[in-house]
N, C-alpha and C positions, 0 to 999 in steps of 0.2 A: 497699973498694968493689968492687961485683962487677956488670959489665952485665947488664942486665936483657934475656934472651932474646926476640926479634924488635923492640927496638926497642933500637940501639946508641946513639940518643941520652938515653937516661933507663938512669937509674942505682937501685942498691939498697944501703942500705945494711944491712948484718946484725950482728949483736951478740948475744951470750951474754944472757940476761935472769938479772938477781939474785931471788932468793928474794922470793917474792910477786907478781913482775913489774911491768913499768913504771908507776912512777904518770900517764904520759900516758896508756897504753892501757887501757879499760877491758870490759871482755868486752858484746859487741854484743848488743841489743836482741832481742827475737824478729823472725825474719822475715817478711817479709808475704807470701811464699807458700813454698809447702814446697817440697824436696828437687825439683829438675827434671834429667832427663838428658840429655846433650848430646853430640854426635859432635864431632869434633877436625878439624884442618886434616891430621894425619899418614893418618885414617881416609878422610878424602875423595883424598887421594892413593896411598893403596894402593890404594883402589877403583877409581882411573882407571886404574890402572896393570896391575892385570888385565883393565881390559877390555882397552887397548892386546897385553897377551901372548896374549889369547883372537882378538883378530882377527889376530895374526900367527902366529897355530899353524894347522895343517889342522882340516879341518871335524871328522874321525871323529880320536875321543882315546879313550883306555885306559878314562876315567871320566867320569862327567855333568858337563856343562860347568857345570852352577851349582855343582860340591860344591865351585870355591876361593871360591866368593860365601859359602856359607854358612857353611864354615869363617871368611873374618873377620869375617862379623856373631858369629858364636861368639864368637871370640876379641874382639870389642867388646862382647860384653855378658858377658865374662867379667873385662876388664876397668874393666868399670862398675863390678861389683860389688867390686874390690878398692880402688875409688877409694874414699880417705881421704874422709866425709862432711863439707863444707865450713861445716857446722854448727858445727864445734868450732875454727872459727879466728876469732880476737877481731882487731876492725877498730878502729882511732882514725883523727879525721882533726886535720890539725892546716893551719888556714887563716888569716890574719892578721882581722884584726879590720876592717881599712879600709884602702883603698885605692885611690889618684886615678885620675880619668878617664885612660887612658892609659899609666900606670906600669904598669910588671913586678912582679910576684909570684909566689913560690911557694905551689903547692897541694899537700899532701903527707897521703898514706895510710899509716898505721905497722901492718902487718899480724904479727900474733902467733900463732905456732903452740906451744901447749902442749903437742904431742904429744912423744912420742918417736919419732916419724920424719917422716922427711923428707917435706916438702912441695911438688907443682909446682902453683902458682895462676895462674889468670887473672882482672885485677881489673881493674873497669870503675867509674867514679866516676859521677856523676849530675853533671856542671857543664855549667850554660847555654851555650848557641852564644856568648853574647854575651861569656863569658867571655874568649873567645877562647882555649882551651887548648890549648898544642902537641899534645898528647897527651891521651885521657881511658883509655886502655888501657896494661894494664902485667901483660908475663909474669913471674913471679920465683918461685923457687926460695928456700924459708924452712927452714933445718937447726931438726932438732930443739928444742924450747923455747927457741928464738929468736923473734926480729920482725926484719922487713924494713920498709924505710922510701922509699916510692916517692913521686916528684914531679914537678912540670911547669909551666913555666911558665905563666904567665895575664896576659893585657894586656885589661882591661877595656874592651870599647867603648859601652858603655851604664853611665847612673848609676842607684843604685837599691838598695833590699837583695836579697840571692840565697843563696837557704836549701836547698845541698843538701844531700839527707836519704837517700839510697837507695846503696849501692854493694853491685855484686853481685860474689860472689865464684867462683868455679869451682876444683874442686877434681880435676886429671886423674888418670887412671891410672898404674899400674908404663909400660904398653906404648905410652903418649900416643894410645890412641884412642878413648876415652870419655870423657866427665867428669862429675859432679856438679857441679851450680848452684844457688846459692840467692842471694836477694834480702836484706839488711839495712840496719836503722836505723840510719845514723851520719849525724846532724844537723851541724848547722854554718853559723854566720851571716855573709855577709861583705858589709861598704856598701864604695860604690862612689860615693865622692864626687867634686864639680867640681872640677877641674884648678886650679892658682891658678900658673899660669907667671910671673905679674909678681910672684909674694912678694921676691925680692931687692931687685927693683926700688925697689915699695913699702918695702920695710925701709929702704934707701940714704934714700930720700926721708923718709922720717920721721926717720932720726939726722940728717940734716943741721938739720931745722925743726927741732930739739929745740934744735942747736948754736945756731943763729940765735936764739931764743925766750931764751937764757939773758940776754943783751944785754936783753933787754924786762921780764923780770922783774925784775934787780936796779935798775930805774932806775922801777919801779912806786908810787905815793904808798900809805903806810900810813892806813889811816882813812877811806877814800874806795869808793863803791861798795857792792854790795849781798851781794857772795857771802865767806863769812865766812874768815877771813885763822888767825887767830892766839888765843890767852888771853894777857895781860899784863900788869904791873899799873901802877895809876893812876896817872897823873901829873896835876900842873897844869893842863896844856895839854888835854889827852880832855876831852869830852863826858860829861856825868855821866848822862846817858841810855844811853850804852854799858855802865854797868856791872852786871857778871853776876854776880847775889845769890845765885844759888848756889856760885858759884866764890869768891865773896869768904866766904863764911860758911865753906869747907870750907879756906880759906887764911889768915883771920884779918886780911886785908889787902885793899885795895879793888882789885878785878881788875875788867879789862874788853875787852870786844870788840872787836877790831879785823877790817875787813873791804877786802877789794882789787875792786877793781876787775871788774865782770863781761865776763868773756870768752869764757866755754865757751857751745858752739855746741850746738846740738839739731838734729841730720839724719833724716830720714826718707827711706830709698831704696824703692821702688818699681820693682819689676821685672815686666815684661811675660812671663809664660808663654803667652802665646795662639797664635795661628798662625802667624802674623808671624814668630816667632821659633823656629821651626821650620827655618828654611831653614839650608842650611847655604852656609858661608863657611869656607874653607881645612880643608875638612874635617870640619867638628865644627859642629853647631847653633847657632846666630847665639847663641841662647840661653845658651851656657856663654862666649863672650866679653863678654857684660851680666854673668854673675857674675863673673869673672875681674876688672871694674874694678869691680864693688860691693866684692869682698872685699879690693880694694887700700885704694877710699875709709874700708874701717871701719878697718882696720890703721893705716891712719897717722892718723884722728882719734880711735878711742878712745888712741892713742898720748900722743895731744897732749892726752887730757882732754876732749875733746869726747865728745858721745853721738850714738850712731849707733842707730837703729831700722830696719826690714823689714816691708816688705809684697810679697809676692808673691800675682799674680790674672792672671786671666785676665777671663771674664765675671762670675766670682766672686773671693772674696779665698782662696786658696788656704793661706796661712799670713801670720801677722803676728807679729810681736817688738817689744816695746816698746825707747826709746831708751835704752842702756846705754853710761858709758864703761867697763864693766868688762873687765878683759884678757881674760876666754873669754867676749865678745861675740864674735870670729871666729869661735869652735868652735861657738856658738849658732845663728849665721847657716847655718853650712855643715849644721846638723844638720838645721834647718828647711828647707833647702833643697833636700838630697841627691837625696831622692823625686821633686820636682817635675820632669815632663816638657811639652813646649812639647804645647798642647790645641790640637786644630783646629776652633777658634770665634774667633769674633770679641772683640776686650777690650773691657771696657766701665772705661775709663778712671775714669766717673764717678762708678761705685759704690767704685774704689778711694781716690779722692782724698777722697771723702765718709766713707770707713770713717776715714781716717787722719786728716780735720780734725775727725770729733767723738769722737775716742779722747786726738789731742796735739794741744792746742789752741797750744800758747808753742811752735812750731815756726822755727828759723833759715831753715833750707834744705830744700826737696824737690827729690831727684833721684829724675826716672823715667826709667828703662832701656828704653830702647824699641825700635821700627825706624821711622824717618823715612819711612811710605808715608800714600798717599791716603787709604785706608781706617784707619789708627789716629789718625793725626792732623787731619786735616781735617774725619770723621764724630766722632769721640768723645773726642778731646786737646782739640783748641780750645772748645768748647761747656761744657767741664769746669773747665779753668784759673781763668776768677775767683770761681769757690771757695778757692782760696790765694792767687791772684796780690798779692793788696791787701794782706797781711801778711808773706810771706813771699818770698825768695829762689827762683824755681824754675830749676832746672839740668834738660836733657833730653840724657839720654846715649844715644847709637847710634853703630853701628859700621859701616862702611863695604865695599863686596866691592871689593876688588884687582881679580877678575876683570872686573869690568863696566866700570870704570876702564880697566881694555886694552882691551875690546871699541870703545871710545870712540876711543879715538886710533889704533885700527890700523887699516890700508889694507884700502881698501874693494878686493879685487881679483877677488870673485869677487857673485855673487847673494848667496849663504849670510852670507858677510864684510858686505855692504852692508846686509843685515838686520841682524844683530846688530850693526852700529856705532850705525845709525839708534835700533834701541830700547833700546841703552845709554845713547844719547844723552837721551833722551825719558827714561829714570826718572832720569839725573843729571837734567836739569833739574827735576825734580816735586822732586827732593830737594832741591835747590838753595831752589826755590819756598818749599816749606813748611818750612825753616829759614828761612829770611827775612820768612816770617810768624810766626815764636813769637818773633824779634827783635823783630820790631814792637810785640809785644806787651809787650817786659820779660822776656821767658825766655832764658835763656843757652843755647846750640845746643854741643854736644862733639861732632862726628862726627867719627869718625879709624879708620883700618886697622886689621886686627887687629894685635897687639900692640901699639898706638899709644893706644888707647883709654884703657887705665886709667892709665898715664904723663899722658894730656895732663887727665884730667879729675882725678887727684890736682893735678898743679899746678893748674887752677886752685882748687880748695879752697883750696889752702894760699896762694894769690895773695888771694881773697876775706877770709879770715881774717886 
C-alpha cells in the first residue's frame, strides 16, 4: 500500500500485472476528445515565485527581466512534450451493483500502465454530487506494467440509477510542470435503492408468527375448505366427489383431494409519491419512511404465505406489481420502486384505487401509504374509499414528525415559540380530525413516528390475521 500523493487519506494499491493483464481491467474506449495540455500546481508556483524574486531584486539586472519567464515556459513546454501520452493508459472501474439509501460504499478506479516506464497520473472520476464522495481526485504514481487501484468512499443521498461514464486522465511530465489530459469512456451502473432500517425488526416479527402459526396448523380439520391441502388415497369416510381421476388412473388406486381451510390473504399496498410526501421528517423524505413499512408489511406476509401487490401514483399510477406470495416479491417491490421520487402534484387517490379494484378484484386488505393532510385526504381520499370500502379491509398508513410534536408542548417564551406551538397545534389537530374521520368510516388509521411506523402497522397485520 502506497499513499496516494496530495491526498493522504486515499490510498493506491500497486501490483505486478501477469502476462496478458488483468481480467478486470480492460483497455478504455476511445476518448471523446483529443490529447488536451495542461499546466501543473508546481508550474503555477514557480511562476509566483519569480515574480516574488523579480520584485525583490533592484529595478536595473545584468539581463531582461522576462528572459527567467521565458525560460520556464520553455522548460514547460519542453516538458509537455516528454509527458508520457495518457492515451496509453487503460482505466477499469469497479463500482457495486446496489446500494441502500445512506450506506457506505467503495468506488474504485484500477488504472493500468502498460508501459515500460514509470507513470505520474492525475485521475478524476465523473460521480454525482449526490453520491456524496469523499474524494472524486486521486494522484498516483503507477511503476512500469503495473496497475494501481484508487478509491473512495460514497454515501448515497439520493435514490435512483447513476451511470458514470467519463474519467479523465492526466498524464505529467519528468519536471511536474506540464501535463497531457485526455477524457475516456469507463461506464458503470450503480442503483441506489430505499433504505429498509426495520428488516431485523420485520424478520423478529415474522419467526415469532411462524412459531405461533405452528399451534394453528396442526389442530386444522382435513377435508374442509377450498384451498387444496394434499393427494391421498380413499378411504370410506371422503367424499367420492373429491376423487382425482387422473391421479387414481396413474396410481391404480382411488385417490383424492383433500383441501384445508382458506387463510391466505391478498394485500394490495399503495403508496403515495406525490407532494405530500416530499417533505422531509428526521431527515430523509416522508416518502422513504412509507417504504421502509410497505417493505416490512410484504416481508412478513409473503413470509406467512399471504400475497402482497404494489401500486405506486401520484396523479398517475407510476408502477404496479401484481399480488405475489413469492420470496423475491421484496427484491420486486424494491426494483419497481427505486426510481420513484416524491412529484409535486397533487394525488389523485381515485385514479389509484380505481386502477387496483379493476385489475384484483378478490382483494383482503388495502393499505395506502399516505400523509394525513387536508388536501389528500379530505379533497381526494374520502370521495374515493367506497370504491373498496364495502368488500374490503382498508388500512391508511402515515407517519408522524417528532418535530412538530415538540413544537406543541414547548413553552411559548418568545413571539417566534408562540407561533410555531400555535400551528403545531392546529395541523395536530387537522390530523387528529381526519383520522377520526376515516374511523367513522371503517378505515383503520396507523400514524406513528419514524421508526415506529412499520413495527406498529406489521402488528397490526398480524393481529387482523
Amino acid at each position: 500500500m502506497t499513499a496516494v500523493a496530495g491526498h493522504p487519506d486515499q490510498t493506491s494499491d500497486t501490483a505486478d500485472v501477469p502476462p496478458g493483464g488483468p481480467s478486470r481491467v480492460s483497455p478504455s474506449p476511445p476518448s471523446r476528445a483529443g490529447l488536451v495540455p495542461a499546466g501543473t500546481r508546481r508550474l503555477a508556483l514557480a511562476f509566483l515565485a519569480l515574480v516574488a524574486v523579480r520584485l525583490a531584486l533592484p529595478d536595473e539586472l545584468p539581463f531582461p527581466w522576462w528572459l527567467p519567464t521565458v525560460a520556464l515556459v520553455a522548460l514547460a513546454v519542453v516538458d509537455l512534450l516528454l509527458a508520457p501520452s495518457p492515451a496509453v493508459v487503460e482505466v477499469g472501474r469497479d463500482l457495486p451493483a446496489q446500494v441502500a439509501l445512506g450506506a457506505t460504499a467503495r468506488s474504485a478506479l484500477v488504472v493500468r500502465n502498460p508501459t515500460g516506464r514509470r507513470l505520474r497520473l492525475g485521475v478524476a472520476d465523473e460521480l454525482a454530487p449526490s453520491l456524496r464522495a469523499d474524494t472524486r481526485r486521486w494522484d498516483v504514481a503507477v511503476p512500469p506494467r503495473s496497475e494501481a487501484r484508487v478509491d473512495t468512499r460514497i454515501r448515497p443521498g439520493r435514490r435512483g440509477r447513476f451511470a458514470p461514464a467519463e474519467v479523465t486522465v492526466r498524464s505529467v511530465g519528468p519536471l511536474g510542470l506540464a501535463a497531457r489530459q485526455r477524457a475516456v469512456e469507463v461506464p458503470g451502473a450503480l442503483k441506489v435503492v430505499p433504505a429498509f432500517p426495520s428488516r431485523a425488526d420485520a424478520e423478529l416479527r415474522l419467526a415469532r408468527a411462524r412459531h405461533l402459526e405452528l399451534g394453528v396448523r396442526t389442530v386444522r380439520r382435513p377435508g374442509t375448505g377450498t384451498d387444496f391441502d394434499q393427494l391421498r388415497e380413499y378411504s370410506p369416510d371422503d367424499d367420492f366427489r373429491r376423487i382425482d381421476w387422473a391421479a387414481t388412473a396413474r396410481a391404480g388406486r382411488p385417490i383424492v383431494r383433500t383441501y384445508r381451510a382458506e387463510r391466505n390473504q391478498t394485500i394490495m399496498v399503495l403508496v403515495d409519491v406525490g407532494r405530500t410526501t416530499a417533505g422531509r421528517i428526521a431527515d430523509v423524505p416522508r416518502l422513504e419512511h412509507l417504504l421502509d413499512a410497505t417493505f416490512a408489511l410484504i416481508t412478513v406476509a409473503t413470509g406467512l404465505d399471504d400475497a402482497v401487490g404494489l401500486v405506486a401514483y401520484d396523479d398517475l399510477v407510476r408502477a404496479s406489481l401484481p399480488p405475489s406470495h413469492r420470496p423475491d416479491q421484496l427484491a420486486r417491490v424494491v426494483e419497481a420502486t427505486y426510481p420513484l421520487e416524491p412529484a409535486l402534484v397533487e394525488t389523485d387517490h381515485r385514479r389509484a384505487l380505481s386502477h387496483t379494484k379493476a385489475r384484483h378484484r378478490r382483494l383482503t386488505t388495502v393499505v395506502i401509504a399516505t400523509d394525513l393532510t387536508e388536501a389528500t385526504v379530505a379533497q381526494t381520499l374520502l370521495p374515493a374509499l367506497p370504491l373498496v370500502l364495502r368488500d374490503t379491509d382498508v388500512v391508511v398508513a402515515s407517519v408522524t414528525d417528532p418535530e412538530v410534536q415538540g413544537w406543541a408542548v414547548a413553552p411559548a417564551g418568545d413571539d417566534e415559540a408562540a407561533y410555531l406551538r400555535a400551528a403545531a397545534t392546529s395541523a395536530l389537530d387537522e390530523r387528529a380530525h381526519l383520522a377520526a374521520r376515516l374511523r367513522g368510516l371503517g378505515v383503520t388509521v396507523v400514524d406513528a413516528p419514524p421508526g415506529q411506523l412499520a413495527a406498529r402497522l406489521v402488528d397490526h397485520y398480524l393481529h387482523a390475521r
